[in-house]
C-alpha positions in Angstrom: -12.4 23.6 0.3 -11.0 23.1 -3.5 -12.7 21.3 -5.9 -10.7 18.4 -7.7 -10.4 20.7 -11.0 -9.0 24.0 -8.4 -6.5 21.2 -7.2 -5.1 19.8 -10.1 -5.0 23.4 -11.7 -2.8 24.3 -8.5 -0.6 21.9 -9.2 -0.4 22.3 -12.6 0.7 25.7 -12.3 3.2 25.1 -9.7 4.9 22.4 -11.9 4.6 24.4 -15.1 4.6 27.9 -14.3 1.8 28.0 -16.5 -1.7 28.8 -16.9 -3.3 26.0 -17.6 -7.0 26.4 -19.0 -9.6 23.5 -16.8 -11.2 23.1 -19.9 -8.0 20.9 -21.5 -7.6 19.1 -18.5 -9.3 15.8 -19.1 -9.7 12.5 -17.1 -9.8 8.8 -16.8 -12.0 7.1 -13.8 -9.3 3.9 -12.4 -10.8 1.3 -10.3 -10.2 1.4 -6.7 -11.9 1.6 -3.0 -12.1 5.4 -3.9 -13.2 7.2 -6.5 -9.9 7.2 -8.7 -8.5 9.4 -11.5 -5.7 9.9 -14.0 -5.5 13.8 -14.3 -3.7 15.4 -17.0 -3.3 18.3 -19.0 -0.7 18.2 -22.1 2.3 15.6 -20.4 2.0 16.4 -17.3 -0.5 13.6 -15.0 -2.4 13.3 -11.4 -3.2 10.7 -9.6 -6.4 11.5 -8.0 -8.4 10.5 -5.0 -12.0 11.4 -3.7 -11.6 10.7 -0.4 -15.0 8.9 1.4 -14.3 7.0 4.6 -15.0 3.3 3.8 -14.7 0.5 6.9 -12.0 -0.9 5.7 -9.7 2.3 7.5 -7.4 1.7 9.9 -5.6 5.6 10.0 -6.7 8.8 9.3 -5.6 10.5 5.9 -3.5 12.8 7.7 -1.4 9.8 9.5 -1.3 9.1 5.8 -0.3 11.5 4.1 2.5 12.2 6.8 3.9 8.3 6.3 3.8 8.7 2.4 5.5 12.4 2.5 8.5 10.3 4.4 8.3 7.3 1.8 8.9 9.7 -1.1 12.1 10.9 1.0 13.1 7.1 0.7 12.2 6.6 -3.3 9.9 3.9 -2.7 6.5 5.9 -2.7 5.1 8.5 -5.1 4.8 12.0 -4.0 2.0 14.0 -2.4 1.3 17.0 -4.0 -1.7 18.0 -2.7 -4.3 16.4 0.5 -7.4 17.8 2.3 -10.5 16.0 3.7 -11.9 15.8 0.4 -9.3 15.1 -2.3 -5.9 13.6 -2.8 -3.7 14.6 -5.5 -0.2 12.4 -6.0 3.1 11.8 -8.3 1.4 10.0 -11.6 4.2 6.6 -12.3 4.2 6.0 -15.7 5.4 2.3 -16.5 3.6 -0.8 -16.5 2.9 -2.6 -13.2 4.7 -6.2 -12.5 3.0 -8.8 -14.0 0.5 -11.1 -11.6 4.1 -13.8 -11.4 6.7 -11.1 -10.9 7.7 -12.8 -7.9 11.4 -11.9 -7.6 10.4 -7.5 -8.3 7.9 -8.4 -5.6 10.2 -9.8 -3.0 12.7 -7.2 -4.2 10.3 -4.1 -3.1 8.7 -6.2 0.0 12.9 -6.7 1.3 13.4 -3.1 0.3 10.4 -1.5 2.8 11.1 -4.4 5.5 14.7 -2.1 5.6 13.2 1.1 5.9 13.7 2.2 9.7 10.2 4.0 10.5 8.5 2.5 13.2 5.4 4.9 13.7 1.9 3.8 13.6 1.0 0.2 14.6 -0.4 -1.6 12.0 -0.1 -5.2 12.9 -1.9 -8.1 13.5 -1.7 -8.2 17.3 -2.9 -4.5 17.2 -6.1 -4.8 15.2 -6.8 -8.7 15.5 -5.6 -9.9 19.1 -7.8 -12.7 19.4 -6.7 -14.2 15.9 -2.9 -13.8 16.7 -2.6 -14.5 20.6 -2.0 -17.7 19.9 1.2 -17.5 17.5 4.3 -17.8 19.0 5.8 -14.4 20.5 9.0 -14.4 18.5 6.8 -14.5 15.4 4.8 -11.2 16.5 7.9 -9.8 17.9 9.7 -9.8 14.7 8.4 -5.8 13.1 9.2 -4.4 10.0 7.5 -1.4 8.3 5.7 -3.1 6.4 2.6 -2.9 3.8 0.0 -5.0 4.2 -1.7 -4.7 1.4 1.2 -5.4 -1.4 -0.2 -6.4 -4.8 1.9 -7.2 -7.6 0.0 -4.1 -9.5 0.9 -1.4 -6.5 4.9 -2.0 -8.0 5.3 0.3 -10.8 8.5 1.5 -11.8 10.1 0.8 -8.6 7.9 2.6 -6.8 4.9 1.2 -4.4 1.7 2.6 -4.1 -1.2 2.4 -2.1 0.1 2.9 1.5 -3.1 3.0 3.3 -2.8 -0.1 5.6 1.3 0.2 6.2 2.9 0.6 9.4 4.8 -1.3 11.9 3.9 -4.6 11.7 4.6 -8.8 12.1 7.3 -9.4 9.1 5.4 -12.8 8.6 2.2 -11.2 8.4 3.0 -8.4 6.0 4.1 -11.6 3.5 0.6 -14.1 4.3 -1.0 -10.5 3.5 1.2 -10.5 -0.3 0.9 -14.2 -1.0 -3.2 -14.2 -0.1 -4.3 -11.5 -2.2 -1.7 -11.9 -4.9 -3.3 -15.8 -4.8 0.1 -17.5 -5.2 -0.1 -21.3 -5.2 2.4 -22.6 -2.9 5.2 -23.1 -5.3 4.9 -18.9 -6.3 5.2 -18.6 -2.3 8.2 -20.8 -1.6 9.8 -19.0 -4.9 8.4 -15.5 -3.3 10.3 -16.6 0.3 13.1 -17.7 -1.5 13.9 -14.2 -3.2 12.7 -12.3 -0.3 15.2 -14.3 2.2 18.8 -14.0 0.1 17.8 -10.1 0.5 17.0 -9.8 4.6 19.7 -10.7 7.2 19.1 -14.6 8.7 16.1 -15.3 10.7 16.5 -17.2 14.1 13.0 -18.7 13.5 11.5 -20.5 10.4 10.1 -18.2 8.4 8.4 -20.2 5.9 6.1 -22.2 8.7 5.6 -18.6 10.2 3.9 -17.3 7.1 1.6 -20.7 6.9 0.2 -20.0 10.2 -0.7 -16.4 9.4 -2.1 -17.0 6.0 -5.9 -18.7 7.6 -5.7 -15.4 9.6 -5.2 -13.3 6.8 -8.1 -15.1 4.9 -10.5 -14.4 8.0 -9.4 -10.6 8.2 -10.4 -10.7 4.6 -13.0 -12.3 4.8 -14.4 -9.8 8.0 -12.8 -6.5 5.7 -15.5 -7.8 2.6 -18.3 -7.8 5.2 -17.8 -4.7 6.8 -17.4 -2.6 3.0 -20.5 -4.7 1.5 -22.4 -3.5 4.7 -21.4 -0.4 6.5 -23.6 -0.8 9.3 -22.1 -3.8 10.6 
């Protein structure tokens, strides 16, 4: 099993073709559900991930790091150098994130996956939260996309998305109530938001905008259920 300093040594040296002494490689702790790290030795940077299972998981790190591997094929997710049990090592995006009111890059990026034709693991509402979906019309839940789930304006950096940990196939309408909740856009950001994200997507034969509304007190339970399951993990 490597150590996080054996990893990002490996690495180094297969992007360099150098020898790169641990004791130059320094770090910076990020914030995150996992222990988080920028990596880097002279120019060259890591993303880093300590990997502890938190109850907030919905797929393995494998199913993961197989879905992001396909991403990176499609430009819109960073690479994966490096995954075991333990550690996870990825591409290191240098630009700024979108500002908190980016709202057109956001529906850019959000109309951009919604295109991307992988339809692998389920990741939807109806899937994980029956009971709080049955009721919503079937041509809502019918509608999949690949989707994100978790899409905060700070996972866009330089065109690029990050954090693919809850993506999959899943409700177009509830990928967006997922955006607009935890980016906590007030209801003109959403309508501009829906705006953007529509003049990118072919027409809808169903009302998109009431179809978000109904998912968003859904999206604020699962929340609220996600926050009491990670503050106590024996629930």
């Amino acid at each position: 099993m490597a150590t996080v300093a054996q990893a990002c040594l490996d690495i180094l040296r297969q992007i360099t073709h150098q020898q790169p002494d641990a004791k130059h490689i320094s770090s910076v702790q990020l914030d995150g559900t996992h222990q988080n790290y920028c990596y880097h030795w002279g120019d060259e940077k890591f993303l880093v991930k300590i990997l502890r299972p938190h109850a907030g998981e919905l797929f393995s790190w494998d199913s993961h790091w197989r879905l992001q591997s396909l991403l990176a094929v499609h430009g819109i997710a960073p690479n994966v150098y490096y995954f075991d049990q333990n550690i996870w090592v990825e591409q290191w995006i240098y630009n700024a994130c979108c500002s908190a009111d980016d709202i057109l890059e956001t529906a850019h990026a959000m109309a951009r996956m919604h295109h991307i034709p992988l339809l692998g693991r389920d990741a939807s509402c109806a899937k994980w939260y029956p009971k709080l979906s049955e009721k919503l019309p079937e041509y809502w839940q019918n509608d999949r996309v690949f989707g994100h789930n978790d899409l905060q304006t700070t996972h866009i950096i330089e065109q690029k998305v990050v954090d693919w940990e809850y993506a999959g196939t899943t409700e177009r309408a509830y990928d967006i109530a997922n955006c607009v909740v935890i980016n906590g856009w007030s209801s003109a950001q959403q309508n501009a938001f829906l705006s953007h994200y529509c003049a990118r997507i072919s027409p809808l034969n169903y009302e998109l905008a009431s179809a978000v509304d109904a998912y968003i007190p859904i999206v604020r339970e699962i929340n609220s259920q996600w926050v009491s399951k990670f503050s106590n993990p024996t629930i």
